[in-house]
N, C-alpha and C positions, 0 to 999 in steps of 0.2 A: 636676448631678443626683447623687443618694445613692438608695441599698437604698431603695425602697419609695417611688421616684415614683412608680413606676407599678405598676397593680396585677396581676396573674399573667394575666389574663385582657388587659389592653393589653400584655402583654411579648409576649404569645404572638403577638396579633393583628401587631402593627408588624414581631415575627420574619418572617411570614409575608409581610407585605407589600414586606418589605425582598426577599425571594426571589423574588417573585411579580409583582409591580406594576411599571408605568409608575414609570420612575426617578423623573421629573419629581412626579409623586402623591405617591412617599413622600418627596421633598424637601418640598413643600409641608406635608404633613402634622409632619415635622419643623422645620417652622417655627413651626408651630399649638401644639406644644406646645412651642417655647421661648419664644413668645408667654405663654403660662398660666404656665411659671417665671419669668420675666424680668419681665412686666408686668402681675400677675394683675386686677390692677382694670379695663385697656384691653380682656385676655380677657374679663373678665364683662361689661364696655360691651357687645361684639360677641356675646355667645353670649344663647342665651336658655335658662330655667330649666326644668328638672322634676323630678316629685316624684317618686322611685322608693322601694320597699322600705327601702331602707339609707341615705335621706335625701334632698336636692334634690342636684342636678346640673346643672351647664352642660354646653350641646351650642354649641359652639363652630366654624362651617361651617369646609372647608378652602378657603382662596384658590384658585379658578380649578379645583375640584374637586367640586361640587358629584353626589351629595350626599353626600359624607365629609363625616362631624363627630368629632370630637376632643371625649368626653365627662369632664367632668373633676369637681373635689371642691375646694371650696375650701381646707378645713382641707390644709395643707400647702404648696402645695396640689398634687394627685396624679390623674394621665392615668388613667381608670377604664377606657375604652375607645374604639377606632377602629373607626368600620365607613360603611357608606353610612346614610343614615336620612332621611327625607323632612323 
């Protein structure tokens, strides 16, 4: 990872969940998005797309965490945010 996988608003979230959360949730979740650096096309296989403001986006589910998704940007490509989301 380099400055600017992720965006200020996923630094803050994944901070907080690192403090907060069920160890096992924010393993998975750090899986999600080594999934997205590592193997962005398998990520985009598994996520499905939307169209926000500032362009499309993958929402990429977390394994066995349902409903955390790992929303992410292709170009880069770079973690936009973590949260629950139906």
């Amino acid at each position: 990872m380099t400055e600017g996988d992720y965006s200020a608003v996923a630094d803050a979230q994944l901070d907080a969940l690192e403090r907060n959360a069920d160890p096992l949730l924010y393993e998975a979740i750090l899986d999600a998005c080594e999934l997205v650096f590592q193997h962005p096309a398998r990520a985009q296989a598994l996520s499905t797309a939307i169209t926000t403001a500032e362009g499309i986006r993958f929402r990429l589910p977390v394994l066995g965490h349902p409903p955390f998704k790992v929303f992410w940007s292709a170009g880069g490509p770079r973690i936009e945010a973590v949260f629950p989301h139906p």
